[in-house]
Backbone as XML, in Angstrom:
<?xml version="1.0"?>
<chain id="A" units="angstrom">
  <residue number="1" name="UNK">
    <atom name="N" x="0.334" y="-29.056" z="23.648"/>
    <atom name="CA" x="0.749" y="-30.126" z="22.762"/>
    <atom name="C" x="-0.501" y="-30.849" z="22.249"/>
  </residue>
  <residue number="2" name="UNK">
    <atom name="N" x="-1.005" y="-31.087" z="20.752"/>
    <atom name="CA" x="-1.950" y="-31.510" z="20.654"/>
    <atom name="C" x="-1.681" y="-33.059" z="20.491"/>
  </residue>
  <residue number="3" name="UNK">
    <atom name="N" x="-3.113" y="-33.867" z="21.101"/>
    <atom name="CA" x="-3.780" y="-34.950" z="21.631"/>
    <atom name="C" x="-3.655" y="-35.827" z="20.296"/>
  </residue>
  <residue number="4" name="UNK">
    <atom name="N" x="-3.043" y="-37.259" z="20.430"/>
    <atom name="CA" x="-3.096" y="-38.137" z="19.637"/>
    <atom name="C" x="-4.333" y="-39.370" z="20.106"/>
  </residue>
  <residue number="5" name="UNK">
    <atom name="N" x="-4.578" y="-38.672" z="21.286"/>
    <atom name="CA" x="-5.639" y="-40.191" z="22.002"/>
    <atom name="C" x="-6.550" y="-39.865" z="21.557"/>
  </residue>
  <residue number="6" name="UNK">
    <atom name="N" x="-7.274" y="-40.941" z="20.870"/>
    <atom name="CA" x="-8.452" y="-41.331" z="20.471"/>
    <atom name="C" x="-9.400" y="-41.114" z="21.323"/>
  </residue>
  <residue number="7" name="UNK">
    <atom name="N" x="-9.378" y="-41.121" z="23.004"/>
    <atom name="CA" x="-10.381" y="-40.420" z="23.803"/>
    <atom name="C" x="-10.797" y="-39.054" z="23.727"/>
  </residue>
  <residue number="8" name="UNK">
    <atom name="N" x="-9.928" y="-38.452" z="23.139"/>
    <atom name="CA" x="-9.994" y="-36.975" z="23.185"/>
    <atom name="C" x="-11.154" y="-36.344" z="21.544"/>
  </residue>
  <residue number="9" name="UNK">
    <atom name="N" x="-11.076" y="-37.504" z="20.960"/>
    <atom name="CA" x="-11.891" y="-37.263" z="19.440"/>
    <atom name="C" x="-13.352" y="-37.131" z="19.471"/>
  </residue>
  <residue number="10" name="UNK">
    <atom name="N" x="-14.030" y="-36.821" z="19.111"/>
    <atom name="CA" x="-15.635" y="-37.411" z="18.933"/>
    <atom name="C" x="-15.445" y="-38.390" z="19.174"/>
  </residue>
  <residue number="11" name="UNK">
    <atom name="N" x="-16.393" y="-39.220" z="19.953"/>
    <atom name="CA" x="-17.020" y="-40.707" z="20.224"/>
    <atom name="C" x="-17.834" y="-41.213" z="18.835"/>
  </residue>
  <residue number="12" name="UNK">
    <atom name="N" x="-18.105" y="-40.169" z="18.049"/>
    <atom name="CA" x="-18.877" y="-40.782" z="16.917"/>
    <atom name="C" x="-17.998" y="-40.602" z="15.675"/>
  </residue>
  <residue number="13" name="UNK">
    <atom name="N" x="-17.074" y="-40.269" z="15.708"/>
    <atom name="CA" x="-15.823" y="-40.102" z="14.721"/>
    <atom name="C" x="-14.724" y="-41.410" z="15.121"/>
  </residue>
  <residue number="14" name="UNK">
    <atom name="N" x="-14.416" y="-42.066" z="16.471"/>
    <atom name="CA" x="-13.790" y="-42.939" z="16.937"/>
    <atom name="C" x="-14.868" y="-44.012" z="16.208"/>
  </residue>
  <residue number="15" name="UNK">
    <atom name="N" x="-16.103" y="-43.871" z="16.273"/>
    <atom name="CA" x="-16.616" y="-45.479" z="16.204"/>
    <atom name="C" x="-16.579" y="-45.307" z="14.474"/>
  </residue>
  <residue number="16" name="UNK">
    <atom name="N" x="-16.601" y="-44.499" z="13.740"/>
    <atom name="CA" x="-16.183" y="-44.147" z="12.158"/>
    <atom name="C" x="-15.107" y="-44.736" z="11.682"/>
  </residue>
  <residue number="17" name="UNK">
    <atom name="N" x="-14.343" y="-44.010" z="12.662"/>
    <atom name="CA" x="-12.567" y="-44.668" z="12.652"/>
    <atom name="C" x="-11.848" y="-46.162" z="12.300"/>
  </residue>
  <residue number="18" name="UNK">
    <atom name="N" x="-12.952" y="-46.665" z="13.740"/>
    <atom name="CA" x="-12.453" y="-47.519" z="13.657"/>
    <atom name="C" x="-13.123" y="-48.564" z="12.405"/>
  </residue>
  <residue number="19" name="UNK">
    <atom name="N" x="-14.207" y="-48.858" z="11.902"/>
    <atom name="CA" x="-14.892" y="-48.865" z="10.628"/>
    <atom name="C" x="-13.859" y="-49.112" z="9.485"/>
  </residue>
  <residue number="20" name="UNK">
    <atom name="N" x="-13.175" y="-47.670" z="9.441"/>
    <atom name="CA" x="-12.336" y="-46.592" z="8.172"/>
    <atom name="C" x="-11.018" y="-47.781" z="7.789"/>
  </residue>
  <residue number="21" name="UNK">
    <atom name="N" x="-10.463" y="-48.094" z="9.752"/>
    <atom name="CA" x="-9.537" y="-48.303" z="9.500"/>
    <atom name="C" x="-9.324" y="-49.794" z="9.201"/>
  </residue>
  <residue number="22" name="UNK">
    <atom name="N" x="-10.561" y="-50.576" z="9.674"/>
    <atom name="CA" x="-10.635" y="-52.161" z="9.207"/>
    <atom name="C" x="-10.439" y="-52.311" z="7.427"/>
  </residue>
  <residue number="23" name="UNK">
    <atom name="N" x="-11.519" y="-51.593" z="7.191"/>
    <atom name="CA" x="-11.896" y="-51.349" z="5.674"/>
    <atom name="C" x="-10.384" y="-51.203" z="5.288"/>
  </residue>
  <residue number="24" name="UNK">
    <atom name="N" x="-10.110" y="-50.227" z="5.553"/>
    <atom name="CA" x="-8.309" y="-49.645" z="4.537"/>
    <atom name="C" x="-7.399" y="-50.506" z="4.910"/>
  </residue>
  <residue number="25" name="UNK">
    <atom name="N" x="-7.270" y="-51.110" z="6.151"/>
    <atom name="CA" x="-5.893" y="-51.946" z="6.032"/>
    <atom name="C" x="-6.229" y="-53.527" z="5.470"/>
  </residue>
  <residue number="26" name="UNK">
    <atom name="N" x="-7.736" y="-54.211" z="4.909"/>
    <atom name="CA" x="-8.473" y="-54.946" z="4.405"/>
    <atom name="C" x="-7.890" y="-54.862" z="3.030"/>
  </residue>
  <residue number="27" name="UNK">
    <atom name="N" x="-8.146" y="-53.474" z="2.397"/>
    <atom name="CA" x="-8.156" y="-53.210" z="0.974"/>
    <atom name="C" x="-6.556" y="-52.499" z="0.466"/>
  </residue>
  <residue number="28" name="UNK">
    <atom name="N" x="-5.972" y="-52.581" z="1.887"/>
    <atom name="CA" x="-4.533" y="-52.043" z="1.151"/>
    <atom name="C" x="-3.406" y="-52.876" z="2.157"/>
  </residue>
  <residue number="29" name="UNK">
    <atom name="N" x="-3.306" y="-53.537" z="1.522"/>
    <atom name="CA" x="-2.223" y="-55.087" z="2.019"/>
    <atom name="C" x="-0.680" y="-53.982" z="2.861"/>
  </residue>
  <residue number="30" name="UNK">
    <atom name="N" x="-0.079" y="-54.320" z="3.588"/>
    <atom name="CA" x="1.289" y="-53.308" z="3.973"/>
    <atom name="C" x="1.034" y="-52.058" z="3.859"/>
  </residue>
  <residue number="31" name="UNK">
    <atom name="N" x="0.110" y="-51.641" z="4.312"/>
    <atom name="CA" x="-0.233" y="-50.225" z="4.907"/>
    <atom name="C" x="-1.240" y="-49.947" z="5.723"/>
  </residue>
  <residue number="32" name="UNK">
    <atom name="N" x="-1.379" y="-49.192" z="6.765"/>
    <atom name="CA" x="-1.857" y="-49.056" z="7.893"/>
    <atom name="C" x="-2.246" y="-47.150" z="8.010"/>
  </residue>
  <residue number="33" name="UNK">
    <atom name="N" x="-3.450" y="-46.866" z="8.956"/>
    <atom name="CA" x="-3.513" y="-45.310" z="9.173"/>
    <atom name="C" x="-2.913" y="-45.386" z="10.393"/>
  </residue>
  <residue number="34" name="UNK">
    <atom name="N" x="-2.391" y="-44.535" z="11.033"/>
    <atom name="CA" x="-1.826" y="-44.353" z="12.157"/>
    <atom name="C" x="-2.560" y="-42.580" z="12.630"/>
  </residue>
  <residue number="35" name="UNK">
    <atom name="N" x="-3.305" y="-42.818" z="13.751"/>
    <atom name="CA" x="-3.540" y="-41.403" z="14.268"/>
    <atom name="C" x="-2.441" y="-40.187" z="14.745"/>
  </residue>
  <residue number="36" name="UNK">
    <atom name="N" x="-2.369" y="-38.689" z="13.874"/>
    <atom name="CA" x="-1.939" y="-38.211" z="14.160"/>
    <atom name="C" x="-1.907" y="-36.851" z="15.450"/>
  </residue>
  <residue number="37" name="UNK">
    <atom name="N" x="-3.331" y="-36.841" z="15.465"/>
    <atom name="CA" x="-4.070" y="-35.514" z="15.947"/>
    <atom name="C" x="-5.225" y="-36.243" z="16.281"/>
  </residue>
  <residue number="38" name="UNK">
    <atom name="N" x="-5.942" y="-35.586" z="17.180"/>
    <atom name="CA" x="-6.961" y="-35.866" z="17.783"/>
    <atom name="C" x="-8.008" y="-34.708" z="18.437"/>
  </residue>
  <residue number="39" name="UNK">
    <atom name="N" x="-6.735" y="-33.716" z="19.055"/>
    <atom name="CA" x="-7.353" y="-32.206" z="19.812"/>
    <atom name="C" x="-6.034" y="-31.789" z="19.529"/>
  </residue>
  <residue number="40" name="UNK">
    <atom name="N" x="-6.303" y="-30.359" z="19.052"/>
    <atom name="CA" x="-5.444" y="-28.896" z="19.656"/>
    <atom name="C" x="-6.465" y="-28.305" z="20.037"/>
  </residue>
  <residue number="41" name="UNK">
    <atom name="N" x="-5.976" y="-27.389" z="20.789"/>
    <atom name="CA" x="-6.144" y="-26.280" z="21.687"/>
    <atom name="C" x="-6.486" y="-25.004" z="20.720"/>
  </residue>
  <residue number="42" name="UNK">
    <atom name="N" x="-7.396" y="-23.950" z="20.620"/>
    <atom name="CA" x="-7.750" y="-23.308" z="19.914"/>
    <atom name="C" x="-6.326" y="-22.327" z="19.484"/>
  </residue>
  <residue number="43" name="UNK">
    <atom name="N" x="-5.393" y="-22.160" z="20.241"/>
    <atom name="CA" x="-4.078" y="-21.547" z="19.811"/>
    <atom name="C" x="-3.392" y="-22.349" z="19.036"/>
  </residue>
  <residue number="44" name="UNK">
    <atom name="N" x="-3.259" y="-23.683" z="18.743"/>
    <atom name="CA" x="-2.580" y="-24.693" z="18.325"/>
    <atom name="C" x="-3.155" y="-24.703" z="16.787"/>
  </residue>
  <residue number="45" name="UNK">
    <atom name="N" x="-4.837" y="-24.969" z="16.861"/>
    <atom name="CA" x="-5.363" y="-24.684" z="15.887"/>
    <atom name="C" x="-5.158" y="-23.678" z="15.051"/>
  </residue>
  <residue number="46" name="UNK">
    <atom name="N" x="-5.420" y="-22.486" z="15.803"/>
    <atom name="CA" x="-4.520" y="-20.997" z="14.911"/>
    <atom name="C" x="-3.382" y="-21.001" z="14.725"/>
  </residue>
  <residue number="47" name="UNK">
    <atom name="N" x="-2.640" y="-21.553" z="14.918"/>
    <atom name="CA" x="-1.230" y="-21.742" z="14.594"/>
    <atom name="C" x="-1.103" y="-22.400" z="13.570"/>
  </residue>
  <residue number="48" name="UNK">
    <atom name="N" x="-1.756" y="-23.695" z="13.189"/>
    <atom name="CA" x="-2.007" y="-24.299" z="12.115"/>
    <atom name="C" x="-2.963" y="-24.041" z="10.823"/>
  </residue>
  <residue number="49" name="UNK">
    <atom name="N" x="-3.644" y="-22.706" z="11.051"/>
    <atom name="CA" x="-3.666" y="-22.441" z="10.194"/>
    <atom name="C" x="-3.526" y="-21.456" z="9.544"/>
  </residue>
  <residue number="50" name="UNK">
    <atom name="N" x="-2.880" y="-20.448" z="10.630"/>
    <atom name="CA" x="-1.753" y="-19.322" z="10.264"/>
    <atom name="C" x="-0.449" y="-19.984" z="9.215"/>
  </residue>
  <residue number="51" name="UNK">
    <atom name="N" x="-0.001" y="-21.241" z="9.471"/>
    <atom name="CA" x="0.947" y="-21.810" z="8.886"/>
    <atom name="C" x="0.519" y="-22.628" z="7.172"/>
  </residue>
  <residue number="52" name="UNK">
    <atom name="N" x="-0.863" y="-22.032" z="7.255"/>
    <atom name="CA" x="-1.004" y="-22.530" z="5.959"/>
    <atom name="C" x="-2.007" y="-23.992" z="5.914"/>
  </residue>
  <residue number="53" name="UNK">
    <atom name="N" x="-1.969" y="-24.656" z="6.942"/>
    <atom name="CA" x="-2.713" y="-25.388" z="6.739"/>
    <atom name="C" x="-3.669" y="-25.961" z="6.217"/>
  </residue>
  <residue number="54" name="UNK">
    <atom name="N" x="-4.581" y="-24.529" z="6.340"/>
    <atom name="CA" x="-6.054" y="-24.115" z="6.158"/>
    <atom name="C" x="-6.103" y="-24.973" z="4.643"/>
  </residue>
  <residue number="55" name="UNK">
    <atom name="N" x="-5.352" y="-24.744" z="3.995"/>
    <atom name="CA" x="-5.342" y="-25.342" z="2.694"/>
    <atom name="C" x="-5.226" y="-26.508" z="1.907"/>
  </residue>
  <residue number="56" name="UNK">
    <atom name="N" x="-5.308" y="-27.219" z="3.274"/>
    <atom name="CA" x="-5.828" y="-28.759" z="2.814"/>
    <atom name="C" x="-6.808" y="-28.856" z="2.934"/>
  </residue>
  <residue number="57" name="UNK">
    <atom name="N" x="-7.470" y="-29.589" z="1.953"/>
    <atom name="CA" x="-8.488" y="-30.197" z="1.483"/>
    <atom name="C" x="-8.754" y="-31.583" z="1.303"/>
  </residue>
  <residue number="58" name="UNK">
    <atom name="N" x="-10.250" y="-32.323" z="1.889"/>
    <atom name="CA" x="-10.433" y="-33.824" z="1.666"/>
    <atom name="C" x="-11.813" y="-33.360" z="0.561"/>
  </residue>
  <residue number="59" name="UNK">
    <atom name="N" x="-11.705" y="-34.301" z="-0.268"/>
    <atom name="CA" x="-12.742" y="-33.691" z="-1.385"/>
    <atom name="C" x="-12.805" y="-32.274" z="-1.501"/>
  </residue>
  <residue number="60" name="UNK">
    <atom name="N" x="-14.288" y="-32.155" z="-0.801"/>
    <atom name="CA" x="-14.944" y="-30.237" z="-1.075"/>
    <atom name="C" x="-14.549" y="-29.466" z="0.506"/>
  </residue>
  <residue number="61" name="UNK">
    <atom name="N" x="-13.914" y="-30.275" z="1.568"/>
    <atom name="CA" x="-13.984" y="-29.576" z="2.810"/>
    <atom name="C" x="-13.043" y="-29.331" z="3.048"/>
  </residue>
  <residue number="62" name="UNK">
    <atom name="N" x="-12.499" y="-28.073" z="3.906"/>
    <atom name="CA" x="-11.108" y="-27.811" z="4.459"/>
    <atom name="C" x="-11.291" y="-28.485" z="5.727"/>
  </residue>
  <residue number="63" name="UNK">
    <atom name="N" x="-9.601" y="-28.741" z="5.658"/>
    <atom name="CA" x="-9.394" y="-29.854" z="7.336"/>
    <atom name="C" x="-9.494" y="-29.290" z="8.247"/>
  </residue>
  <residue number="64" name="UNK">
    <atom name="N" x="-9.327" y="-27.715" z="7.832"/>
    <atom name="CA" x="-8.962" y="-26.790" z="8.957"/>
    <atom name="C" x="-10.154" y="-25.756" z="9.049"/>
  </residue>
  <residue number="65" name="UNK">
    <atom name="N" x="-11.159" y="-25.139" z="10.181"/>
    <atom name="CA" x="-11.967" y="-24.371" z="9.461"/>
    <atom name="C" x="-11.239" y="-22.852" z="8.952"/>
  </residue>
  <residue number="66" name="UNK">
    <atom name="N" x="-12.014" y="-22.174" z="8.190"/>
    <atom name="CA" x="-11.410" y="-20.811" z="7.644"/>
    <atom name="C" x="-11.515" y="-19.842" z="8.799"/>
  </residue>
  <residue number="67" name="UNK">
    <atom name="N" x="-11.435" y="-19.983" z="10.440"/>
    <atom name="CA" x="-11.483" y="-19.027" z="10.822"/>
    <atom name="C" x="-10.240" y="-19.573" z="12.153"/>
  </residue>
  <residue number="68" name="UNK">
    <atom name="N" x="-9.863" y="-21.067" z="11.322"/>
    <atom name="CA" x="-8.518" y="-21.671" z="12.345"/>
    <atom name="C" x="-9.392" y="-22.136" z="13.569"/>
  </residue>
  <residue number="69" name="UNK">
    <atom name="N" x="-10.389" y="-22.372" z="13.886"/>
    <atom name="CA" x="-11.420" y="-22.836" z="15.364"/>
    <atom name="C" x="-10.812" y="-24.476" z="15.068"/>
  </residue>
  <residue number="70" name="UNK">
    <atom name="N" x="-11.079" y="-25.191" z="16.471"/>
    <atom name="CA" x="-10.810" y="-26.302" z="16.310"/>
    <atom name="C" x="-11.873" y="-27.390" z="15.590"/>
  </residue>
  <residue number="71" name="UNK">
    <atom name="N" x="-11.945" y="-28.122" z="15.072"/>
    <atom name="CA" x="-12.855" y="-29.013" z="14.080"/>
    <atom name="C" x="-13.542" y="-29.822" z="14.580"/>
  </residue>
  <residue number="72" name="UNK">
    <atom name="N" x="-14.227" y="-29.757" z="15.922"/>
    <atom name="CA" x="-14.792" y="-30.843" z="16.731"/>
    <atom name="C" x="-14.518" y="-32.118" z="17.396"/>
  </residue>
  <residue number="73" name="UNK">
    <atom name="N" x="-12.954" y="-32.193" z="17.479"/>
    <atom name="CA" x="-12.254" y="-33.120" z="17.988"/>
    <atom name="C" x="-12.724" y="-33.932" z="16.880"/>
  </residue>
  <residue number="74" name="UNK">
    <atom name="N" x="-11.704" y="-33.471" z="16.026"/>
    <atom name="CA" x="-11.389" y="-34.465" z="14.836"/>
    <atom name="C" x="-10.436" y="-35.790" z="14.787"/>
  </residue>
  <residue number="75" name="UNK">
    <atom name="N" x="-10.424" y="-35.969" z="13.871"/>
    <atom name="CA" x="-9.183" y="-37.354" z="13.476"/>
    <atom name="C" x="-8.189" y="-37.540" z="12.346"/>
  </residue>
  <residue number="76" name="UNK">
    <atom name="N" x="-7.021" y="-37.071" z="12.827"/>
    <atom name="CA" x="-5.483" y="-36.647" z="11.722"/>
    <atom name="C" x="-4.816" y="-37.934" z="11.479"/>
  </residue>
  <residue number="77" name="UNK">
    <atom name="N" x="-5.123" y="-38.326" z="10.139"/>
    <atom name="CA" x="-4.374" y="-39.659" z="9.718"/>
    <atom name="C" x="-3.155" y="-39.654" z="9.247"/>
  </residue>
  <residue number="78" name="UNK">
    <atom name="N" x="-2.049" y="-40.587" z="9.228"/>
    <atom name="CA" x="-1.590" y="-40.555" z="8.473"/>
    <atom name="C" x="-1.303" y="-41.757" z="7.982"/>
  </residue>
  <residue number="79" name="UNK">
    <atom name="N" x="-1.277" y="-42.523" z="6.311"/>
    <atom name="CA" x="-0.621" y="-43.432" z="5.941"/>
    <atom name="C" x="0.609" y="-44.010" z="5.599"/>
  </residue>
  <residue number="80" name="UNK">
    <atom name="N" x="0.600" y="-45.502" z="6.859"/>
    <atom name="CA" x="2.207" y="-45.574" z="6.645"/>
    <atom name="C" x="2.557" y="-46.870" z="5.935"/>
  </residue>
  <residue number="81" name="UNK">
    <atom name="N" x="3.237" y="-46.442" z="5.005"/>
    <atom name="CA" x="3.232" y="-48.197" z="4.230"/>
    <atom name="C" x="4.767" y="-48.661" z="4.600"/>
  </residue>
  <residue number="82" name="UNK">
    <atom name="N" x="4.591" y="-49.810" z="4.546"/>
    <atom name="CA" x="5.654" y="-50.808" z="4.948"/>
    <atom name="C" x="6.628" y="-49.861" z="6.280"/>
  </residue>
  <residue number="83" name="UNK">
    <atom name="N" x="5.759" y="-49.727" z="7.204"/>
    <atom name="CA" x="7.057" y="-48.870" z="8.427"/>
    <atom name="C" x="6.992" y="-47.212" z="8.328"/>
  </residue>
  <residue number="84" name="UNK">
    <atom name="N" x="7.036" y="-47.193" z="6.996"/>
    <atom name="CA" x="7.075" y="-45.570" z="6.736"/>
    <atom name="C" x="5.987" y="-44.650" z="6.435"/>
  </residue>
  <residue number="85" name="UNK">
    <atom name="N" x="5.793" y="-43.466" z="7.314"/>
    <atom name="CA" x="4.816" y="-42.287" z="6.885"/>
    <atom name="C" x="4.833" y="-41.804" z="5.776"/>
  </residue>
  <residue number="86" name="UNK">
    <atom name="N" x="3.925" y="-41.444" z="5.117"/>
    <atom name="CA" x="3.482" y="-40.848" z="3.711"/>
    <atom name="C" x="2.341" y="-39.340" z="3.684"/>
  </residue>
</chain>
């Protein structure tokens, strides 16, 4: 089951984070990031991007790498405005 705790992320992606997330809920009144992911497991990872994943994109980078490996104990956002995920 992959890891929503923030212990489980980079320590230098958590102290980013938390940065990211002052800034955005500062500049966007009734909306908040909420962590989704934190760690999968290299099967979890391939699973996700057997399922297509692979094909998100933030700017120029995939979220996922192209060979499905896990991303260095990354950080899966999601934005929820007024209560609700988006």
């Amino acid at each position: 089951m992959p890891s929503r705790s923030l212990s489980d992320a980079d320590p230098r992606l958590v102290e980013k984070f938390d940065l990211l997330n002052e800034d955005f809920v500062r500049e966007h009144p009734g909306q908040t990031l909420t962590v989704t992911c934190t760690y999968r497991s290299p099967a979890e990872q391939l699973e996700a991007y057997n399922s297509g994943h692979s094909q998100l994109k933030f700017g120029n980078h995939n979220v996922i790498g192209a060979n499905g490996r896990p991303a260095a104990r990354a950080i899966d956002v999601m934005v929820v405005v007024d209560g609700h995920g988006s």
